[in-house]
mmCIF file of the N, C-alpha and C atoms, coordinates in Angstrom:
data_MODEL
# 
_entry.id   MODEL 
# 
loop_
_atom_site.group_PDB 
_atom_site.id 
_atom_site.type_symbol 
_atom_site.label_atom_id 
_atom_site.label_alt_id 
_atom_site.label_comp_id 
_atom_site.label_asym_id 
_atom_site.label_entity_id 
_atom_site.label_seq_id 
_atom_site.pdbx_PDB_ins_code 
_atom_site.Cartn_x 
_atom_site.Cartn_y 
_atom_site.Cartn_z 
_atom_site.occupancy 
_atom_site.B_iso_or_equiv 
_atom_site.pdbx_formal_charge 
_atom_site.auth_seq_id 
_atom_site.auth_comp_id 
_atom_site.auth_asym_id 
_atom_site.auth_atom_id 
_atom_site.pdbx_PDB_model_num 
ATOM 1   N N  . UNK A 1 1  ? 0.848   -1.172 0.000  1.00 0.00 ? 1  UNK A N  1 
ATOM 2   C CA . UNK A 1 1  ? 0.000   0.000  0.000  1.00 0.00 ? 1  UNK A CA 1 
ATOM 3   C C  . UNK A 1 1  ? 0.894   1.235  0.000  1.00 0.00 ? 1  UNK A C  1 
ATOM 4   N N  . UNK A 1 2  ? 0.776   2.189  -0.586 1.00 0.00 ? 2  UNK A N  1 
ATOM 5   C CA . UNK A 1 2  ? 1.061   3.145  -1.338 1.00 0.00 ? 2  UNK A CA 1 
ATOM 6   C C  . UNK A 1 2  ? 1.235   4.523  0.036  1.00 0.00 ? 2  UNK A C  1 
ATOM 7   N N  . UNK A 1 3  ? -0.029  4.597  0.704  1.00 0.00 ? 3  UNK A N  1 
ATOM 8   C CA . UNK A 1 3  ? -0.068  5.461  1.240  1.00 0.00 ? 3  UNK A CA 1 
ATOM 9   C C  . UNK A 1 3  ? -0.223  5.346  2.762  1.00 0.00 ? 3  UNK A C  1 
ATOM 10  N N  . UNK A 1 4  ? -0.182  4.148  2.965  1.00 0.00 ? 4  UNK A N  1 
ATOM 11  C CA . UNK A 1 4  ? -0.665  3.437  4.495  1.00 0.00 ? 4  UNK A CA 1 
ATOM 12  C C  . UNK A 1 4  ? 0.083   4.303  5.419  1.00 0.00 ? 4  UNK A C  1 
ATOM 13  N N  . UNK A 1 5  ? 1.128   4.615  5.679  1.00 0.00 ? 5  UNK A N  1 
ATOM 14  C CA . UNK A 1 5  ? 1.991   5.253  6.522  1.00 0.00 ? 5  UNK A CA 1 
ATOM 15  C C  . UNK A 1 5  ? 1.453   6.887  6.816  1.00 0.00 ? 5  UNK A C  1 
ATOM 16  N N  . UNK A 1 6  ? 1.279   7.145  5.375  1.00 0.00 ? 6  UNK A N  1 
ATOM 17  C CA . UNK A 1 6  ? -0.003  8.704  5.421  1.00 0.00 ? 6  UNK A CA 1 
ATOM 18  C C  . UNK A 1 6  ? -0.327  8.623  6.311  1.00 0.00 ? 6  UNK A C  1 
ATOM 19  N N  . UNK A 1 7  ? -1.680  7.692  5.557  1.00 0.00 ? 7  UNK A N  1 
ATOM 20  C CA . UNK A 1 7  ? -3.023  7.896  6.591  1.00 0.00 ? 7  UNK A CA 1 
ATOM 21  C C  . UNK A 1 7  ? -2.822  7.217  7.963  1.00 0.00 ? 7  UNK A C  1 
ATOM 22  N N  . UNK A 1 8  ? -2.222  6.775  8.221  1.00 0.00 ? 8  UNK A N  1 
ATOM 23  C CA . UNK A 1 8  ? -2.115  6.331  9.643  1.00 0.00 ? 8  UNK A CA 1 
ATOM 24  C C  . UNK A 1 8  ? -1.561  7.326  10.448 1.00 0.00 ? 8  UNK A C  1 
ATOM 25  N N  . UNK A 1 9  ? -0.341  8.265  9.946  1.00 0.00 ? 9  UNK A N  1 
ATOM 26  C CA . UNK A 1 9  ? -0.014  9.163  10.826 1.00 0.00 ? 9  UNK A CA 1 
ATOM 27  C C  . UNK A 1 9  ? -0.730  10.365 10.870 1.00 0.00 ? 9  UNK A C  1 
ATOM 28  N N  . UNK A 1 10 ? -1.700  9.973  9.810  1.00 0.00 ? 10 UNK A N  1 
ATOM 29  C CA . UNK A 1 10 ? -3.151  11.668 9.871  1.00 0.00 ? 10 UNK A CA 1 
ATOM 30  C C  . UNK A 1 10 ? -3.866  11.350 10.334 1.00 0.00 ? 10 UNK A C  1 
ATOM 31  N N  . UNK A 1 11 ? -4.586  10.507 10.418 1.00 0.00 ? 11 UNK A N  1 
ATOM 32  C CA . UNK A 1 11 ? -5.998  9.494  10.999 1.00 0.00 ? 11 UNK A CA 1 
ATOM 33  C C  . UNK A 1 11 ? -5.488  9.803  12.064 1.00 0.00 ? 11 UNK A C  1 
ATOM 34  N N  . UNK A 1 12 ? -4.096  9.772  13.255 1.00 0.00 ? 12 UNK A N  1 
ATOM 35  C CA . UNK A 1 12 ? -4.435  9.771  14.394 1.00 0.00 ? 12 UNK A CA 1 
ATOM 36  C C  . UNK A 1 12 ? -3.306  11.065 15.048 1.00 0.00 ? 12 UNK A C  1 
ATOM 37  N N  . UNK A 1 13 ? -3.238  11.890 13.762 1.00 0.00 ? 13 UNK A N  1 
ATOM 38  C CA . UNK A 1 13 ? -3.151  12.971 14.359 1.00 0.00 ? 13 UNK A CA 1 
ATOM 39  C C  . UNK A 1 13 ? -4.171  14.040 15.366 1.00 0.00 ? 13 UNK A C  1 
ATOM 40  N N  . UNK A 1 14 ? -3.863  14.900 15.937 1.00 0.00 ? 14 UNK A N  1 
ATOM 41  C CA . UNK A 1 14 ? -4.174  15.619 16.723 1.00 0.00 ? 14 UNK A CA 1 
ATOM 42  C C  . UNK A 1 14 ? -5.787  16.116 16.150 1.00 0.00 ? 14 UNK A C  1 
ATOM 43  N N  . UNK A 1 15 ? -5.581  16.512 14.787 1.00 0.00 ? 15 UNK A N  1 
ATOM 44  C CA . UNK A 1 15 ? -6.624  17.610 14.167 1.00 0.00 ? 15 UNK A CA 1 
ATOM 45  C C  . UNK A 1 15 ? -7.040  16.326 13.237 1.00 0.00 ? 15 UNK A C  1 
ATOM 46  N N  . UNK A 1 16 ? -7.829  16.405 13.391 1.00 0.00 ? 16 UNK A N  1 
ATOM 47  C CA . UNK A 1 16 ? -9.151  15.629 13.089 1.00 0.00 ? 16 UNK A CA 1 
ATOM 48  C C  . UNK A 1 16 ? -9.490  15.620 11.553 1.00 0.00 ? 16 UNK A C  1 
ATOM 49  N N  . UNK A 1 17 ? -9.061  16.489 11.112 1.00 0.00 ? 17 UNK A N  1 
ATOM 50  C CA . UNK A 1 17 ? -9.632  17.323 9.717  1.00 0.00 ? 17 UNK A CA 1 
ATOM 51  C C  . UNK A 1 17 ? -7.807  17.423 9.026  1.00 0.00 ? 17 UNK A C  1 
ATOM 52  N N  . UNK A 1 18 ? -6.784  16.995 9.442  1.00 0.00 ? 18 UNK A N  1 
ATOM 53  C CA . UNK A 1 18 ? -5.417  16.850 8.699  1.00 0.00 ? 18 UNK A CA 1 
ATOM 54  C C  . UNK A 1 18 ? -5.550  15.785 7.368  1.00 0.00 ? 18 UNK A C  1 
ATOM 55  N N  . UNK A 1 19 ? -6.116  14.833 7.490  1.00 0.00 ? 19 UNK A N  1 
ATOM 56  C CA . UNK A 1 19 ? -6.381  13.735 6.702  1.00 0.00 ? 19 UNK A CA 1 
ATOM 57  C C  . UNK A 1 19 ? -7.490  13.837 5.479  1.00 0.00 ? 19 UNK A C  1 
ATOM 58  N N  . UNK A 1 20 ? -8.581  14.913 5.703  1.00 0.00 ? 20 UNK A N  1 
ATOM 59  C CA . UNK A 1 20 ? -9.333  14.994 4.806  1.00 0.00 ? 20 UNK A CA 1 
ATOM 60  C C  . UNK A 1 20 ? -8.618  15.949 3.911  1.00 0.00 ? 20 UNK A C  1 
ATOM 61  N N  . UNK A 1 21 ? -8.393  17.137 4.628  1.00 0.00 ? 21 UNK A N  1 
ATOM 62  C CA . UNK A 1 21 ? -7.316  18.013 3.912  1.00 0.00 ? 21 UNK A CA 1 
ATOM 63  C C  . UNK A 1 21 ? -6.447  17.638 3.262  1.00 0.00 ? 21 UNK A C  1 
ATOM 64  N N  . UNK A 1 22 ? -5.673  16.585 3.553  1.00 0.00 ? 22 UNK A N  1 
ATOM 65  C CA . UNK A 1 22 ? -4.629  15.870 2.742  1.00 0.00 ? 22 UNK A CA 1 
ATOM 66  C C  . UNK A 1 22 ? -5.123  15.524 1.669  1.00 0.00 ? 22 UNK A C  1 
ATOM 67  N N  . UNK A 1 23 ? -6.073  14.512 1.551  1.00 0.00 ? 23 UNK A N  1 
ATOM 68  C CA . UNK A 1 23 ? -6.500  14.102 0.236  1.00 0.00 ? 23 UNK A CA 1 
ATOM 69  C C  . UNK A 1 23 ? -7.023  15.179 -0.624 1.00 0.00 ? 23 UNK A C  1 
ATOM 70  N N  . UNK A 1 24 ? -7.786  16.028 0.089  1.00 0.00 ? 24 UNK A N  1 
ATOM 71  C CA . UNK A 1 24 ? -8.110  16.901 -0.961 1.00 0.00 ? 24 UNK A CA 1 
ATOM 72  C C  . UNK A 1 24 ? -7.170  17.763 -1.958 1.00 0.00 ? 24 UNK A C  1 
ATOM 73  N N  . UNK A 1 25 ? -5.641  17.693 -1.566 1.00 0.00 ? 25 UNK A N  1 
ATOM 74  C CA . UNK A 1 25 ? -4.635  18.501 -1.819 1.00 0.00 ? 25 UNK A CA 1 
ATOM 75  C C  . UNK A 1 25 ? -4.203  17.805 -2.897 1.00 0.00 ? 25 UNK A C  1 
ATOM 76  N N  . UNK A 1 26 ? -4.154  16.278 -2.837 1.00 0.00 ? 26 UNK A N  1 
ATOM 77  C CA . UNK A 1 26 ? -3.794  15.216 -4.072 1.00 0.00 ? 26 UNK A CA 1 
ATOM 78  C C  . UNK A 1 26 ? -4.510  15.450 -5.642 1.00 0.00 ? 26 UNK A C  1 
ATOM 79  N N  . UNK A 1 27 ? -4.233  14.542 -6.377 1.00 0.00 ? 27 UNK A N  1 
ATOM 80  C CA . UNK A 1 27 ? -4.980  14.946 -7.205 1.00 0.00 ? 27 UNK A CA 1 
ATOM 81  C C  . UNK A 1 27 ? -6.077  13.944 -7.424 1.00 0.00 ? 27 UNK A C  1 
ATOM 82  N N  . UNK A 1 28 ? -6.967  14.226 -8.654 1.00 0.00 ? 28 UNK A N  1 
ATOM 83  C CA . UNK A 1 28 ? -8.192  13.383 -8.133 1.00 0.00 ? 28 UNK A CA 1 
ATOM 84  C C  . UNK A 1 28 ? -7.850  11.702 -8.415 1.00 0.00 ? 28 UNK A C  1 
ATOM 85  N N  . UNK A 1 29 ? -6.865  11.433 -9.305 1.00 0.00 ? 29 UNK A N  1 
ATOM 86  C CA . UNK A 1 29 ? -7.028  9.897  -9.882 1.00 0.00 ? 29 UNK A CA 1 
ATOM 87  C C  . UNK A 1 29 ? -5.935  9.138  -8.082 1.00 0.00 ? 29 UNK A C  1 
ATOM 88  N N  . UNK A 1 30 ? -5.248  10.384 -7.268 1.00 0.00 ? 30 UNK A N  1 
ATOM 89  C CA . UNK A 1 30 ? -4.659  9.463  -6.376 1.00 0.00 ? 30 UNK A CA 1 
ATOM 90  C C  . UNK A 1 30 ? -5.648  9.752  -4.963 1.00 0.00 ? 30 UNK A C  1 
ATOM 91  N N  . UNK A 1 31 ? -6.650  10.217 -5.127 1.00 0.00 ? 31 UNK A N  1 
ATOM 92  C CA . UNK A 1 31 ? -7.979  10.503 -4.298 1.00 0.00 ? 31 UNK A CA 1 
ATOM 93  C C  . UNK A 1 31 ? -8.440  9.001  -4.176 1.00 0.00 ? 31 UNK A C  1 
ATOM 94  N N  . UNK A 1 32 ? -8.789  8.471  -5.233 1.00 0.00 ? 32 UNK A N  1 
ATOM 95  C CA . UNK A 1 32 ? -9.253  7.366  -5.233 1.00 0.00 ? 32 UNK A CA 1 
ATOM 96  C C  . UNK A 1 32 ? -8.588  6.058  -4.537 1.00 0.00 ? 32 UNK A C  1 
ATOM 97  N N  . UNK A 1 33 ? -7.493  6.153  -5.233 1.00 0.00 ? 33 UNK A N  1 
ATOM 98  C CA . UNK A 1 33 ? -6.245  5.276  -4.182 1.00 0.00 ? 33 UNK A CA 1 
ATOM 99  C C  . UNK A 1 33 ? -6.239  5.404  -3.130 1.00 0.00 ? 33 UNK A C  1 
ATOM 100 N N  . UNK A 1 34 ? -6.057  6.380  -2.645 1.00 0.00 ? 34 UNK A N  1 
ATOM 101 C CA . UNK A 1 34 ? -6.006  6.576  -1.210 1.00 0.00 ? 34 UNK A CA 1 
ATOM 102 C C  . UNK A 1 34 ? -7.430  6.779  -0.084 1.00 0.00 ? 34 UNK A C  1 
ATOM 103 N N  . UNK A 1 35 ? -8.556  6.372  -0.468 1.00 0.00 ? 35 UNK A N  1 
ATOM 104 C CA . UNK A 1 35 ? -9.817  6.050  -0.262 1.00 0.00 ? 35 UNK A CA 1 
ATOM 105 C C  . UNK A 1 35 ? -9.881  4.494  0.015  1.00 0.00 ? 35 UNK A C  1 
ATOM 106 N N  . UNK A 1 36 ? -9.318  3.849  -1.323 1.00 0.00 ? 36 UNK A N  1 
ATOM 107 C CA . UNK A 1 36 ? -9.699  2.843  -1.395 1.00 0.00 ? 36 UNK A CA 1 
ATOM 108 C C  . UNK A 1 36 ? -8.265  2.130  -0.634 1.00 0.00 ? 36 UNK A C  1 
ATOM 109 N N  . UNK A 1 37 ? -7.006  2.632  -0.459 1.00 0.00 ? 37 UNK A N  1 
ATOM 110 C CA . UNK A 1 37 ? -6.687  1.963  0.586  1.00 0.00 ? 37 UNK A CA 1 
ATOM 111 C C  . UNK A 1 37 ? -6.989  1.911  2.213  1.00 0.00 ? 37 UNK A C  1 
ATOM 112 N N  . UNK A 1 38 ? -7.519  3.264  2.654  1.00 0.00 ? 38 UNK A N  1 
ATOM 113 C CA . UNK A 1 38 ? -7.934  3.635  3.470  1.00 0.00 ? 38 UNK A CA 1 
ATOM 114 C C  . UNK A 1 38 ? -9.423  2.570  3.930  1.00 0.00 ? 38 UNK A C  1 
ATOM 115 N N  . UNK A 1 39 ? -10.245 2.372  2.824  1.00 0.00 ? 39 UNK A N  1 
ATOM 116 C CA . UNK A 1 39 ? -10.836 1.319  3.215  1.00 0.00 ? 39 UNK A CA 1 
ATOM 117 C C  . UNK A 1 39 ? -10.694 -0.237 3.502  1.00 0.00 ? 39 UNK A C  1 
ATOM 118 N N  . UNK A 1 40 ? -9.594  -0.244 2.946  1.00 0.00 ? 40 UNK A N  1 
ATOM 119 C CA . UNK A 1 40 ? -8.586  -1.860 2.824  1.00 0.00 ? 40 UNK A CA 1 
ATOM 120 C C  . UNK A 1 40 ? -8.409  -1.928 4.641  1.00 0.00 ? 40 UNK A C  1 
ATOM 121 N N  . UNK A 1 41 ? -7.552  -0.870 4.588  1.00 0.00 ? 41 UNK A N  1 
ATOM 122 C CA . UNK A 1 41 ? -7.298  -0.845 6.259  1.00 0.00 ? 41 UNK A CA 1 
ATOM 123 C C  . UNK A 1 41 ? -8.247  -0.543 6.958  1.00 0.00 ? 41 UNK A C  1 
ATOM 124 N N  . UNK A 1 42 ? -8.981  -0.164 6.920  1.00 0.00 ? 42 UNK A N  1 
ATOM 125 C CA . UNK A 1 42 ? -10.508 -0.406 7.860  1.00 0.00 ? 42 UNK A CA 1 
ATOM 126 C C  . UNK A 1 42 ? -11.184 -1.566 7.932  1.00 0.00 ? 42 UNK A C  1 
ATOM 127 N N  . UNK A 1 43 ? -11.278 -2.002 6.773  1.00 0.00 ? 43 UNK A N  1 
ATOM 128 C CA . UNK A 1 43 ? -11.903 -3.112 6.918  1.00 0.00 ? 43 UNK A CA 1 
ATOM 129 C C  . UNK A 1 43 ? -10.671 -4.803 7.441  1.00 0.00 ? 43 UNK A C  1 
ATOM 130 N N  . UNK A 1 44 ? -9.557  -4.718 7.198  1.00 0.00 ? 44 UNK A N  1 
ATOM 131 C CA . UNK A 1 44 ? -8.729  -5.331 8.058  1.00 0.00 ? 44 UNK A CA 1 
ATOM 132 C C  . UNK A 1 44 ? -8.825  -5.329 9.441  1.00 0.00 ? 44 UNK A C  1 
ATOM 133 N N  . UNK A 1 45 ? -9.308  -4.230 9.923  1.00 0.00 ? 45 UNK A N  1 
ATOM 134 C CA . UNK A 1 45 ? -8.856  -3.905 11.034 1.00 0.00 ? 45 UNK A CA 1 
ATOM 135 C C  . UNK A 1 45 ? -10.353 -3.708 12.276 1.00 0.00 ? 45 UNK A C  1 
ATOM 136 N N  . UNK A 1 46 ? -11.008 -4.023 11.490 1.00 0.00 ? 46 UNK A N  1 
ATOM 137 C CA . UNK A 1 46 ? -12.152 -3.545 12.319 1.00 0.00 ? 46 UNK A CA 1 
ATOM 138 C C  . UNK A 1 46 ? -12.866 -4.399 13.179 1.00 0.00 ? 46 UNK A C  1 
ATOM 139 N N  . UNK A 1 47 ? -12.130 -6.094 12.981 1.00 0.00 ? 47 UNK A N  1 
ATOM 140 C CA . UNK A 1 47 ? -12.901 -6.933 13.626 1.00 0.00 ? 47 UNK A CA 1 
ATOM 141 C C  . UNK A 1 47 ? -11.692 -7.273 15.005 1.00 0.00 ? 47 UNK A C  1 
ATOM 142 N N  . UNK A 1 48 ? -10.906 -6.620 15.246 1.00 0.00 ? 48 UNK A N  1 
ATOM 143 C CA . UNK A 1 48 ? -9.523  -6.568 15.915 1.00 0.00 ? 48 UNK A CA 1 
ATOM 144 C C  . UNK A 1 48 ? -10.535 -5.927 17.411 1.00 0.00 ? 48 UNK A C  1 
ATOM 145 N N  . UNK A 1 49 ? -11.228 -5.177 17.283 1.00 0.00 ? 49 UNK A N  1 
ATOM 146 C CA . UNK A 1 49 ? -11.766 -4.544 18.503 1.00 0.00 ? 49 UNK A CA 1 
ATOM 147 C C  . UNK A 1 49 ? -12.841 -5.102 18.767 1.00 0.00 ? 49 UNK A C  1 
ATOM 148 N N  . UNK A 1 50 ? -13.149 -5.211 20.115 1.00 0.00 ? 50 UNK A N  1 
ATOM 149 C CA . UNK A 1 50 ? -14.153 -5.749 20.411 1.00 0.00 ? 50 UNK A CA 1 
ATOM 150 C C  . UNK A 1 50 ? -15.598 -5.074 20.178 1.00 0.00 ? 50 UNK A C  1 
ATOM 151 N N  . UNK A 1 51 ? -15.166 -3.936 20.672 1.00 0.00 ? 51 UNK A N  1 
ATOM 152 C CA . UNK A 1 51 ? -15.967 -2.492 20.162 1.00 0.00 ? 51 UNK A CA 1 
ATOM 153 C C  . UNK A 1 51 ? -16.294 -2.248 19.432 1.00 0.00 ? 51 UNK A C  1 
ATOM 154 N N  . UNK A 1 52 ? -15.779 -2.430 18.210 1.00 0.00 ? 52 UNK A N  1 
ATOM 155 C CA . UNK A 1 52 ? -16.168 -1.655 17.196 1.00 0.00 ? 52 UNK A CA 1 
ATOM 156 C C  . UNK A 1 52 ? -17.223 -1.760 17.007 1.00 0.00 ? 52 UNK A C  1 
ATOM 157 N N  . UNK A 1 53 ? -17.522 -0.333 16.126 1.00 0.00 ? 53 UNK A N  1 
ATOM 158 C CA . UNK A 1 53 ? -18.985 -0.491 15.458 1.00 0.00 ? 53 UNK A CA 1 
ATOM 159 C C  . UNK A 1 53 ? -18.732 0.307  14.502 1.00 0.00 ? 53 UNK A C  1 
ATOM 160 N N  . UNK A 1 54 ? -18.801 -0.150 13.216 1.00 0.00 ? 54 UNK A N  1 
ATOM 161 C CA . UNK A 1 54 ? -18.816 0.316  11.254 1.00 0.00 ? 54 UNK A CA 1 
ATOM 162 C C  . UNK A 1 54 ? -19.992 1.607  11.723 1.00 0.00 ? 54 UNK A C  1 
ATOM 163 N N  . UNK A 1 55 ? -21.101 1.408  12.079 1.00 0.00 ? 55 UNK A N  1 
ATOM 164 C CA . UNK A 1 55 ? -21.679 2.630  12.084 1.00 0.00 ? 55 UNK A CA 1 
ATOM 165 C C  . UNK A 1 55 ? -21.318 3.865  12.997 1.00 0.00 ? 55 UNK A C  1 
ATOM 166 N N  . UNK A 1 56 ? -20.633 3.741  13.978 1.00 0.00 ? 56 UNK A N  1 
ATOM 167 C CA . UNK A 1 56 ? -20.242 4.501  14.806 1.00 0.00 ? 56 UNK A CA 1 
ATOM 168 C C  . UNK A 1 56 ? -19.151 5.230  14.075 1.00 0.00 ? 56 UNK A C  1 
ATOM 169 N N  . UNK A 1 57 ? -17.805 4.411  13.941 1.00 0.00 ? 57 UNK A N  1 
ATOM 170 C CA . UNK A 1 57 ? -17.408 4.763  13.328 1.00 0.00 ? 57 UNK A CA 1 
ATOM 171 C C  . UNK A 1 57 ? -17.404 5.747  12.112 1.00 0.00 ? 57 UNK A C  1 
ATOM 172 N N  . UNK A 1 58 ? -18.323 5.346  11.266 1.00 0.00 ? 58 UNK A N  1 
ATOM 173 C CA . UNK A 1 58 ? -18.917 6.122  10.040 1.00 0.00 ? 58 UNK A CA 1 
ATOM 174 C C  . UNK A 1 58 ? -19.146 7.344  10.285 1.00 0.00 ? 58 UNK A C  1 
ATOM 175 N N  . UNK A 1 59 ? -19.772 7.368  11.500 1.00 0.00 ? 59 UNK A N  1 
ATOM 176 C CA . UNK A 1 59 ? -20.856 8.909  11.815 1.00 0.00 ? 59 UNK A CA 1 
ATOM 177 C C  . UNK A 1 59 ? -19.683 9.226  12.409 1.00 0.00 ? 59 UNK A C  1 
ATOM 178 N N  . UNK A 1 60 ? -18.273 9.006  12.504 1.00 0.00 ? 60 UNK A N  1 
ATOM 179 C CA . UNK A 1 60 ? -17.384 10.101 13.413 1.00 0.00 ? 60 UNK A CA 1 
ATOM 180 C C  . UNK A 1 60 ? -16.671 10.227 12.508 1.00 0.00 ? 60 UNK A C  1 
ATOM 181 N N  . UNK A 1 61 ? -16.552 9.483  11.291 1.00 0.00 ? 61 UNK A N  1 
ATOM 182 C CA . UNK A 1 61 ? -15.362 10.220 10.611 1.00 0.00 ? 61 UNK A CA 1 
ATOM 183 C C  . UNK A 1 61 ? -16.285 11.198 9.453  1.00 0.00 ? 61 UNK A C  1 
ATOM 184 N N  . UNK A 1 62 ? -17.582 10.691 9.029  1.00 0.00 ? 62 UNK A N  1 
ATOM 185 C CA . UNK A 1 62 ? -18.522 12.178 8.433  1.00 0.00 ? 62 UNK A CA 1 
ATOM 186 C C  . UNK A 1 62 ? -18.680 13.102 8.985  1.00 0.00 ? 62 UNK A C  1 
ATOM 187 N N  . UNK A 1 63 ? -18.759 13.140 10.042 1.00 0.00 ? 63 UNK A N  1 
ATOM 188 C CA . UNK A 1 63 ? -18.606 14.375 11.326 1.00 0.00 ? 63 UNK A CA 1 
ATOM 189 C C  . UNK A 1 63 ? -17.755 15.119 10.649 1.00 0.00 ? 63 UNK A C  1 
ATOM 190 N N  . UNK A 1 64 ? -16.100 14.373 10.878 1.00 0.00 ? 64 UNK A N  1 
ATOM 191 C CA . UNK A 1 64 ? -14.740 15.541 10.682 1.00 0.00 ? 64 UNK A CA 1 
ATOM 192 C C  . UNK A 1 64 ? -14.897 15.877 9.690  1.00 0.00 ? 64 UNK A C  1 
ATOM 193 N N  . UNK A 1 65 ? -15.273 15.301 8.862  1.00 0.00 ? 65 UNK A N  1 
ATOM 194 C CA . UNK A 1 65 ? -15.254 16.305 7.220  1.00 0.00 ? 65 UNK A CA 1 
ATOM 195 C C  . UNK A 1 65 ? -16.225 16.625 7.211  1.00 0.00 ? 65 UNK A C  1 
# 
């Protein structure tokens, strides 16, 4: 993955809104890439917590953007 290291160190940066900003700064054909790895790693990762919840989740990261 291309951008994994990115989004991992924006996703849990401080500002909430570093990561949407980022992509938006890319251009649009590496928008997509980086969406769709971003979902690769979510969905890897989401059955790791006991917690989780896909909808919870959802509604907090539509929130930041």
């Amino acid at each position: 993955m291309k951008y994994k290291q990115q989004i991992l160190d924006l996703a849990l940066d401080a500002n909430p809104k570093a990561l949407f900003n980022w992509i938006l700064k890319q251009p649009l054909l590496e928008q997509v890439v980086i969406l769709r790895e971003f979902k690769q790693m979510v969905l890897q990762n989401m059955f790791k917590s006991q917690n989780f919840s896909s909808a919870e989740t959802l509604k907090a990261f539509t929130k930041n953007i």
